[in-house]
DOVOBA-179535 format. One record per residue (C-alpha): residue number from 0; chain; x, y, z. Coordinates in steps of 0.001 Angstrom, whole numbers, plus 500000, padded with zeros to 6 digits. Each point is the difference from the previous one (the first is absolute). Layout:
<recs>
+-----+--------+--------+--------+--------+
| num | cadena |     xx |     yy |     zz |
+-----+--------+--------+--------+--------+
| NUM |      A |      X |      Y |      Z |
...
+-----+--------+--------+--------+--------+
</recs>
This chain:
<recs>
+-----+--------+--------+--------+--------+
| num | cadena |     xx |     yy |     zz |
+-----+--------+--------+--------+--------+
|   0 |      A | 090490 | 346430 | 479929 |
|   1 |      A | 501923 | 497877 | 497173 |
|   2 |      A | 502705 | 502400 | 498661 |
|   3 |      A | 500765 | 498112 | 496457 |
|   4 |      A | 502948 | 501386 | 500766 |
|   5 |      A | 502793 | 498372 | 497868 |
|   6 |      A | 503782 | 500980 | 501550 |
|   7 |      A | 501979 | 497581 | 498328 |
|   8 |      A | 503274 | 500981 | 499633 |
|   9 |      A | 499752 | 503624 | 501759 |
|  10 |      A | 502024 | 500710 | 502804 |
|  11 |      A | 498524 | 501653 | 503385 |
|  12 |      A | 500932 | 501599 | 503025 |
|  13 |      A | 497793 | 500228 | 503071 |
|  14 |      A | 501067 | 501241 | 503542 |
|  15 |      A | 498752 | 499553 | 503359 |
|  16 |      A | 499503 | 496372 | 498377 |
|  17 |      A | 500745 | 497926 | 502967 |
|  18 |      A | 496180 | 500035 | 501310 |
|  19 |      A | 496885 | 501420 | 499657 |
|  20 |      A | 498569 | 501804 | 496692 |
|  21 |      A | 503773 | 500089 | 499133 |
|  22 |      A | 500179 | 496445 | 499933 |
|  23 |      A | 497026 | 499304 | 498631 |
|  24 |      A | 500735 | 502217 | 497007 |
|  25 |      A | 503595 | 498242 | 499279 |
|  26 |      A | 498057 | 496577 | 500286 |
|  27 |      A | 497461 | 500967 | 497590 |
|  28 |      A | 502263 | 501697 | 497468 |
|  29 |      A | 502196 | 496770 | 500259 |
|  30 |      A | 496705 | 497971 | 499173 |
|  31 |      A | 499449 | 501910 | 497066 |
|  32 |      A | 503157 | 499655 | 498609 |
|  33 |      A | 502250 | 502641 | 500995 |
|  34 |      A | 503767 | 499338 | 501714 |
|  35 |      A | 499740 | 501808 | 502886 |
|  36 |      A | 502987 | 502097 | 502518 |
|  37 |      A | 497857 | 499410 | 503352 |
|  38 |      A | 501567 | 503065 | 502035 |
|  39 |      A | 499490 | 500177 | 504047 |
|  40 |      A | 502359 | 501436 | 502217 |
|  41 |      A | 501807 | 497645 | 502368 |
|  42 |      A | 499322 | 499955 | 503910 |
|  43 |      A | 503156 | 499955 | 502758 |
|  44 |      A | 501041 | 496986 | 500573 |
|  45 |      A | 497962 | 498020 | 497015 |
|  46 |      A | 501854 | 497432 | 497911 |
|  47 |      A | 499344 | 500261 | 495948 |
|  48 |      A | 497827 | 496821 | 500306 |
|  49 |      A | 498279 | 501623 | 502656 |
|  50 |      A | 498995 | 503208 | 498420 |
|  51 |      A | 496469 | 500420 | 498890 |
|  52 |      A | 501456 | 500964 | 496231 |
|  53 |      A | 501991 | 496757 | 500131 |
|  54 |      A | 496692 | 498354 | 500906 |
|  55 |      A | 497595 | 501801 | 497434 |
|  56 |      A | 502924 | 498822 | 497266 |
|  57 |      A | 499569 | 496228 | 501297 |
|  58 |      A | 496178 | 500021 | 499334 |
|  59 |      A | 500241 | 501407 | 496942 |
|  60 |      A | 502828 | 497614 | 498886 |
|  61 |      A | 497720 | 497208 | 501573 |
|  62 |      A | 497523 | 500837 | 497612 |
|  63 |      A | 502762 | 499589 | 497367 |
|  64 |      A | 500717 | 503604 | 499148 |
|  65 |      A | 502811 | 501862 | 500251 |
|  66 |      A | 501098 | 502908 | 502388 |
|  67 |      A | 502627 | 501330 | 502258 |
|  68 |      A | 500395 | 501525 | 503391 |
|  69 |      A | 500722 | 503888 | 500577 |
|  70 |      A | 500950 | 501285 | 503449 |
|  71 |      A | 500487 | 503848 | 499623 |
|  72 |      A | 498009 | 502244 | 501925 |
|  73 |      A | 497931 | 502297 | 497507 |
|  74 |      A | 501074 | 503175 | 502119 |
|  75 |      A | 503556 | 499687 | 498987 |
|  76 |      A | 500260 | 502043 | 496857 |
|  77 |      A | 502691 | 497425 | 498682 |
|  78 |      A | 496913 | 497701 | 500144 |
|  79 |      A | 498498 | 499963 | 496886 |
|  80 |      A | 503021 | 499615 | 497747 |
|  81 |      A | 501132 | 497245 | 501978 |
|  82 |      A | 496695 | 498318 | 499099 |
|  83 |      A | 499707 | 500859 | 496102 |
|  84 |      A | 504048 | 499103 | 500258 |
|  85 |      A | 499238 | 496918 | 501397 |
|  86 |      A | 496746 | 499062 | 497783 |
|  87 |      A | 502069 | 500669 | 497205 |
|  88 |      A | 502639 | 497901 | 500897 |
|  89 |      A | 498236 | 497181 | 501001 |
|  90 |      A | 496851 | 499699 | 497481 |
|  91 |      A | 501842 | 502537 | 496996 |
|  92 |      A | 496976 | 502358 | 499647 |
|  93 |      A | 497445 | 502274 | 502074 |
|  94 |      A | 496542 | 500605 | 498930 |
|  95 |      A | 497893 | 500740 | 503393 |
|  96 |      A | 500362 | 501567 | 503342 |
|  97 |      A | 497395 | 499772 | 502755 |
|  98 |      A | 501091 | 502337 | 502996 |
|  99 |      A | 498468 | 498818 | 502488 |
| 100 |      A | 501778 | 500368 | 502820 |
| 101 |      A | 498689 | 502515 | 502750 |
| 102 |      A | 499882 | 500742 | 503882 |
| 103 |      A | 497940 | 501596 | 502587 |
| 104 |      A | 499607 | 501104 | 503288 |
| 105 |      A | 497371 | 501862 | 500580 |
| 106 |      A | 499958 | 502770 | 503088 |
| 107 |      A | 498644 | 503074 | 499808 |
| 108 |      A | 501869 | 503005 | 498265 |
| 109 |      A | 500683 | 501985 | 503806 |
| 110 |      A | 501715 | 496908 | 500769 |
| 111 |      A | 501955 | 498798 | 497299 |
| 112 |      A | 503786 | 501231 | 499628 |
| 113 |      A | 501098 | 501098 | 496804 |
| 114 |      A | 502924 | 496541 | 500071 |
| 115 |      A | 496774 | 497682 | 500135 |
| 116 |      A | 498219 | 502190 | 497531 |
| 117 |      A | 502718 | 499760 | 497914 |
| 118 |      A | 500472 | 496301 | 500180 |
| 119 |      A | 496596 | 499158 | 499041 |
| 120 |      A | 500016 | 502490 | 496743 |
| 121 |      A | 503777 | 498006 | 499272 |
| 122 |      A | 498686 | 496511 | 499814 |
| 123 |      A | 496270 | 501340 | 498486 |
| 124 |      A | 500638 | 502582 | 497640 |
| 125 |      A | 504279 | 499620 | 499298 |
| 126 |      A | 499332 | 496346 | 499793 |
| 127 |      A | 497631 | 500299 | 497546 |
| 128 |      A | 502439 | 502787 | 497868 |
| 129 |      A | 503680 | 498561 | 500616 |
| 130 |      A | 498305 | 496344 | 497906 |
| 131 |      A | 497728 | 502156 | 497176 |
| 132 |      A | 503791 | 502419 | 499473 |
| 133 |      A | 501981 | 497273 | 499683 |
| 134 |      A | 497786 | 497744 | 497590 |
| 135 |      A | 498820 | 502560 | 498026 |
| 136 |      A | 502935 | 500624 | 497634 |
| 137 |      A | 499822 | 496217 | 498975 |
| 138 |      A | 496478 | 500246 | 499762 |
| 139 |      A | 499999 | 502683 | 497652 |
| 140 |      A | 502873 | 498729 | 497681 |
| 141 |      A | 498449 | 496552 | 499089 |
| 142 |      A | 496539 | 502150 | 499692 |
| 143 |      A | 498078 | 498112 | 502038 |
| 144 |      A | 499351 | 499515 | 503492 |
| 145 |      A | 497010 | 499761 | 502750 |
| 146 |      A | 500454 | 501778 | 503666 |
| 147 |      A | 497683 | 499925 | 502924 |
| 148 |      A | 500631 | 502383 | 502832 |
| 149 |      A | 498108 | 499677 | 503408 |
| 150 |      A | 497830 | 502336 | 501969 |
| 151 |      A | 496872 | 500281 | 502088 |
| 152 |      A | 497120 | 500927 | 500710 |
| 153 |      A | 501496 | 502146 | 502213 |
| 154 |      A | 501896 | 501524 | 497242 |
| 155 |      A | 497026 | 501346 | 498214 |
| 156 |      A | 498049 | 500782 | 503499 |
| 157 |      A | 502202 | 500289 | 502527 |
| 158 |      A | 499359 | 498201 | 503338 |
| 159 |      A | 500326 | 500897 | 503807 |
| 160 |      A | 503676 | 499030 | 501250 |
| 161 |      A | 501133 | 499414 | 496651 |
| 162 |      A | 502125 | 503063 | 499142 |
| 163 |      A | 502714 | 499054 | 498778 |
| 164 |      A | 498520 | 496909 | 498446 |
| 165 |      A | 497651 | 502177 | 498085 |
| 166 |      A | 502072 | 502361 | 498876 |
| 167 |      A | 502360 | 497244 | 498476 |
| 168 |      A | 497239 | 498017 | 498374 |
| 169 |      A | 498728 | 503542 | 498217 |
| 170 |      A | 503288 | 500515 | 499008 |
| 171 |      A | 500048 | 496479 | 498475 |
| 172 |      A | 496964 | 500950 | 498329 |
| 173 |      A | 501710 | 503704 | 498272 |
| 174 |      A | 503164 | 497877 | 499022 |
| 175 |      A | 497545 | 497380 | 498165 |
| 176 |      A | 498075 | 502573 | 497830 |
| 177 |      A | 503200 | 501438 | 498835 |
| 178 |      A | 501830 | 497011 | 499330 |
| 179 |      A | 496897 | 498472 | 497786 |
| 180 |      A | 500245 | 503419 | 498002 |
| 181 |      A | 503582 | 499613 | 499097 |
| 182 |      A | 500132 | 495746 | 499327 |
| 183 |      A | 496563 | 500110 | 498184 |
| 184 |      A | 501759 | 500768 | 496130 |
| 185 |      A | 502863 | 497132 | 500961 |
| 186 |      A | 496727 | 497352 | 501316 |
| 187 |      A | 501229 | 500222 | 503581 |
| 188 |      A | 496813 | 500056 | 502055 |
| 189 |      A | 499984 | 500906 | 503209 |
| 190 |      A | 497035 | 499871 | 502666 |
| 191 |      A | 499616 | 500154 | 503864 |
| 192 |      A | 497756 | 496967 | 501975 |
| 193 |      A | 498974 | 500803 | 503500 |
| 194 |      A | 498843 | 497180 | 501767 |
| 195 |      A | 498104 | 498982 | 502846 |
| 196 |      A | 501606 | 496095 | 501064 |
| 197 |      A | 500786 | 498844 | 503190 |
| 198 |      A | 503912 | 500181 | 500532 |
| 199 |      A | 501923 | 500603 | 502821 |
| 200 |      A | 499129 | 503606 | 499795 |
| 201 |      A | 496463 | 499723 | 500110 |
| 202 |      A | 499423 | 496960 | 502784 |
| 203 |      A | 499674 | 502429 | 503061 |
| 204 |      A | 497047 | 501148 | 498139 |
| 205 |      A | 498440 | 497064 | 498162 |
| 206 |      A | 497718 | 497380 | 502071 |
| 207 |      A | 500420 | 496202 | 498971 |
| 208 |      A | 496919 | 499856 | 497315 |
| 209 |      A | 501212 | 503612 | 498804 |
| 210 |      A | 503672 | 498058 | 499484 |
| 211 |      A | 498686 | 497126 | 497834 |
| 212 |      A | 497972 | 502519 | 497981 |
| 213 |      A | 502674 | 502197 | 499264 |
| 214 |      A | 502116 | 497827 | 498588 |
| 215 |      A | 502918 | 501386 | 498760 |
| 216 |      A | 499763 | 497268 | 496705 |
| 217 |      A | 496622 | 501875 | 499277 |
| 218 |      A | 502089 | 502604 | 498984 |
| 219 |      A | 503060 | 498388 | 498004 |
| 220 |      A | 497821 | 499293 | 496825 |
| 221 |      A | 499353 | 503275 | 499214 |
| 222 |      A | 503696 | 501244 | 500901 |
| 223 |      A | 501176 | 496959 | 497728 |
| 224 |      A | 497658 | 501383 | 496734 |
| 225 |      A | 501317 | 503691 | 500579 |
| 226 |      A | 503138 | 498757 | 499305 |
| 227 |      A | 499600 | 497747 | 496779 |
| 228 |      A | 500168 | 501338 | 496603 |
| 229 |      A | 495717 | 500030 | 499884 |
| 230 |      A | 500293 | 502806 | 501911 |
| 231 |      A | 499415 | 503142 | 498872 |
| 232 |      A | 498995 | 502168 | 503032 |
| 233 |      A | 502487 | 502398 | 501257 |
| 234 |      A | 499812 | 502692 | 501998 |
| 235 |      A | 497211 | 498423 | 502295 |
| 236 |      A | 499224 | 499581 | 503957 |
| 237 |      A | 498421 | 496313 | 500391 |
| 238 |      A | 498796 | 499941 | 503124 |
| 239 |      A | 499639 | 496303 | 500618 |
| 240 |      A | 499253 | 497590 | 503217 |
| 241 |      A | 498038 | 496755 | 500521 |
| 242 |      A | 499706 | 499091 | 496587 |
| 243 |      A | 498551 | 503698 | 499398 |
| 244 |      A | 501597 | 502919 | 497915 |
| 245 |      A | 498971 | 503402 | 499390 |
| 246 |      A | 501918 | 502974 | 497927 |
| 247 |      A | 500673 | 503291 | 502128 |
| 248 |      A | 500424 | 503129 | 497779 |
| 249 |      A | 501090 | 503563 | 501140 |
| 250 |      A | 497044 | 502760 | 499312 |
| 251 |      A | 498993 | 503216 | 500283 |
| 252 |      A | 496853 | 502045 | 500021 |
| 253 |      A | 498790 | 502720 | 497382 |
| 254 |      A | 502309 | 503431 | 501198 |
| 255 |      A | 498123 | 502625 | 501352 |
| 256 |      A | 500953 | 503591 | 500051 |
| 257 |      A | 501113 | 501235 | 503519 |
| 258 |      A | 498840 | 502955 | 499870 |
| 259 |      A | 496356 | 498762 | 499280 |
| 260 |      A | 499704 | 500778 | 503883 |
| 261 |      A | 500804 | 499771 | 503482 |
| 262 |      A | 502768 | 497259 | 500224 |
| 263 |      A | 497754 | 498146 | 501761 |
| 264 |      A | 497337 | 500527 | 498144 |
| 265 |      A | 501875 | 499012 | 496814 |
| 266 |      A | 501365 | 497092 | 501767 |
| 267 |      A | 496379 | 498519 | 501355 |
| 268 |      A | 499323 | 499694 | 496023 |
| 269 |      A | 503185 | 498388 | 499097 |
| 270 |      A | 499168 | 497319 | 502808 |
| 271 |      A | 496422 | 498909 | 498638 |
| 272 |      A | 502170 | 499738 | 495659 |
| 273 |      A | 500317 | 496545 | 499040 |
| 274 |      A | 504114 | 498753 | 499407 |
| 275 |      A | 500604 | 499424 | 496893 |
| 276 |      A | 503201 | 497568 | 498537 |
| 277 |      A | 502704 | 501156 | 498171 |
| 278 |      A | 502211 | 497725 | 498181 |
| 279 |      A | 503308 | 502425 | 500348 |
| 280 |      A | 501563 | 503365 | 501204 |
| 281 |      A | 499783 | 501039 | 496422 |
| 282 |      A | 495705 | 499167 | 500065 |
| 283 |      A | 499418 | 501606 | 503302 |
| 284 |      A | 501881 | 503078 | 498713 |
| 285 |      A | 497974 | 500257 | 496620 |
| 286 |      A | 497318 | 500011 | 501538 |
| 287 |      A | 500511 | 502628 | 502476 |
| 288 |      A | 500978 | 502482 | 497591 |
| 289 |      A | 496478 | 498686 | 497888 |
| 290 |      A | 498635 | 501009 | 503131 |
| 291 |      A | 501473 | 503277 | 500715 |
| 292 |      A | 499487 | 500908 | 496464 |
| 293 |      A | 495831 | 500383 | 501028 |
| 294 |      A | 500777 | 501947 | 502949 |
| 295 |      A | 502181 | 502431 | 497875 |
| 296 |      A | 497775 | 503701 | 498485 |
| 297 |      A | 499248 | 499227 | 496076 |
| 298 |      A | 502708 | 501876 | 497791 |
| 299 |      A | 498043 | 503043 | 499126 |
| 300 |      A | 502653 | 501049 | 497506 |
+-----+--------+--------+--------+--------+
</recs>
């Protein structure tokens, strides 16, 4: 995919930048222009020239951009105005965020304690919230901005072991829609990728030719065009991997009166009605009350 994405002069933040899709992102959004805070948190006993942020910040000064290196760990809630602080201070402006940073460790829910369970939603969901609450007052002021939160497949689905990392990336998903609601009017646009890429999250599970397929670069491009100016989607789920993408929406079936039957009776039915999309709260509650309307007795009076 070729973005024509055009980023000179805007400002971006990306965490969880050191490697992986992370990475990948910062290096594209430095390639198309964009000065870039590369954010990854720093391991015991690493040196700053040893840090994969320091390193993601070399490349993309290689390449002749310009960037610096962010160690704060994303489930400090002190995180994200140290970053927007810092991008500030360093490149005088702030136009895009990419959360990216997440963990996992997946275990079934009879076996996880509520401290891991905890830690997981910290870095996956908080992560993604203490960046998007500290940017978005700049963002909104100058009237423009571009924000990409990340989730997962197992957001929208839900997966086996995944709990807590479910629950977090759903939650990214809730905090998305509402934010594109409220920065749509000041051209803030705000959208959630979740991508399949072979990181250091997904290795146990990829094979070698699954690793050079899922690439995490395949999925920079479009993350680099959702947060240009061209962009006009907000509000969306791009589900995107291997040079793929594909839009998830939230649906629901025609309503159907419950006491039309047996529960499971009325039930059987609802199973076999087609899902239908609804753009908003606000849509799927119109049209409930269009439906209910032909279930109520005509007005005889």
């Amino acid at each position: 995919m070729t973005t024509g994405a055009d980023l000179s002069g805007r400002v971006a933040i990306v965490t969880g930048a050191g490697k992986g899709l992370g990475r990948a992102y910062a290096l594209q959004l430095a390639a198309s222009g964009a000065q870039v805070l590369v954010n990854n948190r720093r391991h015991a006993g690493e040196t700053d020239a040893q840090t994969s942020a320091a390193q993601t910040v070399a490349a993309i000064e290689a390449a002749g951009g310009r960037a610096c290196a962010n160690w704060s760990n994303v489930s400090d809630p002190d995180s994200g105005t140290a970053m927007v602080d810092q991008a500030l201070a360093t490149f005088g402006r702030l136009d895009i965020v990419v959360a990216n940073a997440g963990i996992d460790s997946p275990t079934s829910f009879i076996k996880q304690g509520l401290a891991d369970f905890r830690a997981i939603f910290d870095t996956s969901f908080f992560g993604n919230l203490h960046l998007a609450h500290a940017a978005w007052p700049h963002l909104i002021q100058q009237r423009y901005g571009r924000m990409v939160l990340t989730a997962s497949s197992a957001g929208l689905y839900g997966n086996h072991g995944q709990s807590a990392y479910s629950a977090a990336k759903s939650a990214v998903i809730g905090l998305m829609r509402a934010l594109a609601l409220e920065g749509q009017r000041h051209q803030v646009r705000v959208n959630v990728i979740a991508p399949y890429g072979y990181s250091q999250m997904t290795a146990p599970y990829m094979d070698e030719r699954m690793a050079s397929r899922f690439d995490p670069a395949l999925v920079a491009p479009l993350v680099s065009w959702l947060c240009s100016e061209a962009c006009a989607l907000n509000g969306e789920v791009l589900v995107s991997g291997a040079g793929l993408v594909r839009r998830a929406s939230v649906g629901e079936t025609q309503a159907l009166a419950l006491d039309a039957g047996p529960p499971g009776e009325v039930f059987t039915k609802l199973a076999k009605l087609s899902v239908q999309s609804y753009p908003s709260a606000n849509d799927s509650f119109a049209r409930l009350l269009e439906e209910l309307a032909q279930h109520l007795p005509e007005n005889t009076t």
